[in-house]
C-alpha positions as CSV (number, residue, x, y, z in Angstrom):
1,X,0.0,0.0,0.0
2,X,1.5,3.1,-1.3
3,X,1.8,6.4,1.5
4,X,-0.7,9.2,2.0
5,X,-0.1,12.6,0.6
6,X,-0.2,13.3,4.4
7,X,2.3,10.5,5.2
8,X,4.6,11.8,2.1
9,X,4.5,15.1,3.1
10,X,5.2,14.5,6.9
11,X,7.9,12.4,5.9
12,X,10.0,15.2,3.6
13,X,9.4,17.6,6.2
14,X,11.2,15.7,8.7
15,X,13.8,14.8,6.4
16,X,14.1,18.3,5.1
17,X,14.6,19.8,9.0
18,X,17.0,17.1,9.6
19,X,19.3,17.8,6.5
20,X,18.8,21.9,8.1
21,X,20.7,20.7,11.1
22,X,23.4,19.1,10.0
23,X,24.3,21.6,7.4
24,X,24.2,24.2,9.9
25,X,25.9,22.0,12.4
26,X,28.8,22.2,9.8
27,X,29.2,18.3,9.5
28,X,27.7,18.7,5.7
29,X,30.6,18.3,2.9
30,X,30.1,21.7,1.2
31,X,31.2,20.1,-1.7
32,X,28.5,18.2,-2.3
33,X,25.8,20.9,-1.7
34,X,23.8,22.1,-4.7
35,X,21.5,24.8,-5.4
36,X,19.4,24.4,-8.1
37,X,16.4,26.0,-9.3
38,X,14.2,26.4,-12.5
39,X,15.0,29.2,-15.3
40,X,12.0,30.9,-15.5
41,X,11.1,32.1,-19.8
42,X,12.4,34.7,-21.0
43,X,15.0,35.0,-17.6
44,X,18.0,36.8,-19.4
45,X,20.7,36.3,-16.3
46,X,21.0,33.9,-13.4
47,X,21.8,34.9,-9.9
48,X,25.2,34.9,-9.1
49,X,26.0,33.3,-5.8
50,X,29.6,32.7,-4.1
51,X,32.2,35.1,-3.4
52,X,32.7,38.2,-4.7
């Protein structure tokens, strides 16, 4: 039996607040942290993130 949108939903959230701690513990290898989003149409330039 597959889960309820509750049950689905529930679950992410949990995982989602326990990924939040341990990235802002500092225990998360910064190399393997993505940000990603979608390009919206007719977006012309991207954010920049990172150092300046």
């Amino acid at each position: 039996m597959g889960l309820s949108i509750l049950d689905y939903l529930t679950r992410e959230r949990l995982r989602l607040k326990e990924l939040t701690k341990v990235i802002r513990s500092g225990d998360f290898p910064v190399e393997q942290l993505q940000v990603t989003r979608k390009i919206k149409k007719g977006e012309k330039a991207l954010l920049v993130l990172g150092n300046k």
